[in-house]
VEXDREN-2710 file (C-alpha; in Angstrom, 1 decimal):
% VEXDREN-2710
k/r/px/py/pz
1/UNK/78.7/86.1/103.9
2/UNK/76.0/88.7/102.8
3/UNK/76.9/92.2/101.7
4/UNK/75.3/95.5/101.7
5/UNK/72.8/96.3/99.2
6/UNK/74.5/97.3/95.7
7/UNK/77.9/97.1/97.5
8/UNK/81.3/96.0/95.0
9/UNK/83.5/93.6/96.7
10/UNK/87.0/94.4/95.8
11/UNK/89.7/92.5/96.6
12/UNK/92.8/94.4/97.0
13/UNK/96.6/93.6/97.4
14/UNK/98.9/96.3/96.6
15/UNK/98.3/100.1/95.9
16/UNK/94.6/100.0/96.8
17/UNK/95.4/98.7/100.4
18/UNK/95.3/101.0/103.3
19/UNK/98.3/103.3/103.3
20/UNK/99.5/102.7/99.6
21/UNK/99.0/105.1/97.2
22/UNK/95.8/104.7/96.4
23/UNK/94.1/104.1/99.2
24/UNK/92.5/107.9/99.5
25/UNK/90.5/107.3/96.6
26/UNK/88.5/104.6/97.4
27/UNK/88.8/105.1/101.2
28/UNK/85.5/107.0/101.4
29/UNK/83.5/104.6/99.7
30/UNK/84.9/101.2/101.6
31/UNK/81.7/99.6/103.5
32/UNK/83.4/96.8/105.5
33/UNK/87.5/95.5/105.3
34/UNK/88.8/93.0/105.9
35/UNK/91.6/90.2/105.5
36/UNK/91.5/88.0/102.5
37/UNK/93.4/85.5/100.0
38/UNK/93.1/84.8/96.0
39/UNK/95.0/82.6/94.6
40/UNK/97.7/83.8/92.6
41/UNK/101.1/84.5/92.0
42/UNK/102.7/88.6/92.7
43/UNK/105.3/89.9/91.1
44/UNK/106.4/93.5/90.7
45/UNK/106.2/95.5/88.1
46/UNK/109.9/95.5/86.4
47/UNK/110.7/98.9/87.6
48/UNK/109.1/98.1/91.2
49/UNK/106.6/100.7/91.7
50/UNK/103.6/98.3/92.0
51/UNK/102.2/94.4/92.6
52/UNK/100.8/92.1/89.4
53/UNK/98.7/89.3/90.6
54/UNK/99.0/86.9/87.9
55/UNK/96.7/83.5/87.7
56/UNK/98.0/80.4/89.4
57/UNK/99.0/78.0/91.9
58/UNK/99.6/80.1/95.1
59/UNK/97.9/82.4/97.7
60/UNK/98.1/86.8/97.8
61/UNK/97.0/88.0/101.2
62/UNK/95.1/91.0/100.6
63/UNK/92.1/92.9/101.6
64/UNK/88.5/92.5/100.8
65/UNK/86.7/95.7/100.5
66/UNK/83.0/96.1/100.2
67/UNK/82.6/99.7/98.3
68/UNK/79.6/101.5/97.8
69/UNK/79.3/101.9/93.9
70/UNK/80.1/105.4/92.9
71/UNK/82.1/107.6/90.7
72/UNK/85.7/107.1/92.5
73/UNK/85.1/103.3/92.8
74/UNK/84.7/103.6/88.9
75/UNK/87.8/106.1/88.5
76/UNK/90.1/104.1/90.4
77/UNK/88.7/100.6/88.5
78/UNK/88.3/101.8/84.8
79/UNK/90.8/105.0/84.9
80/UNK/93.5/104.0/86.8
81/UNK/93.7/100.1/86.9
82/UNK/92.5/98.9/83.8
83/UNK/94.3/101.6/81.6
84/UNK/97.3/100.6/83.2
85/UNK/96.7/97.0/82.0
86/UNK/95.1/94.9/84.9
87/UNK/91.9/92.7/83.3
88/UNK/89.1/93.1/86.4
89/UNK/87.5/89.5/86.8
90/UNK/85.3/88.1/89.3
91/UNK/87.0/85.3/90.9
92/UNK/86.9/83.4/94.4
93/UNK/88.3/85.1/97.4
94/UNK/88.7/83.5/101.0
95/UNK/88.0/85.3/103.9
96/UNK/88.0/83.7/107.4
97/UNK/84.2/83.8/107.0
98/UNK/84.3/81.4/103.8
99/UNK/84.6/82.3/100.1
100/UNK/83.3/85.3/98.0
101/UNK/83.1/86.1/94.5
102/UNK/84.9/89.5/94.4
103/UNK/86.4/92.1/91.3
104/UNK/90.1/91.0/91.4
105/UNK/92.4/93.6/89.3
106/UNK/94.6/90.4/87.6
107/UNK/97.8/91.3/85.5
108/UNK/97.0/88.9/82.2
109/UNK/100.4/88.7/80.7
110/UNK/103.2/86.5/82.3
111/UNK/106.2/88.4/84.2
END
């Protein structure tokens, strides 16, 4: 799979997804979608409000978004996600096309 020229591929899998919450704020910058799977675990958030993919055996269906870099890709990355507590690492992500190495927002302490 080849991307766009200084494109980010995000993979996403709860708020950032197309109609959650977060979705308008990267929306504009979002190249190319489509269907993917990490390997992970998800669990919620104890009061329910949002996903934690946590390392592991298992498989999160998501969404693979190629972004243009740009200052709401790093808002929602750095001041939303990663203040929150997710650690952004580039892992292996499966699309129907084969594998990619995409930004994965991973919750880093067990649930």
């Amino acid at each position: 799979m080849t991307f766009p020229p200084a494109s980010v591929p995000l993979f996403v899998y709860g708020s950032l997804r197309p109609g959650m919450p977060l979705w308008p704020a990267v929306r504009d910058s979002v190249i190319d979608r489509r269907p993917a799977t990490a390997r992970g675990r998800l669990h919620w958030h104890e009061g329910g409000e949002w996903p934690l993919l946590c390392e592991g055996d298992g498989a999160v269906r998501g969404d693979l978004l190629m972004l243009a870099p740009g200052d709401a890709v790093s808002r929602v990355i750095v001041d939303e996600e990663l203040l929150y507590g997710y650690d952004a690492r580039w892992l292996p992500v499966s699309t129907d096309e084969g594998d990619v190495l995409a930004l994965v927002l991973v919750w880093p302490r067990s649930t």
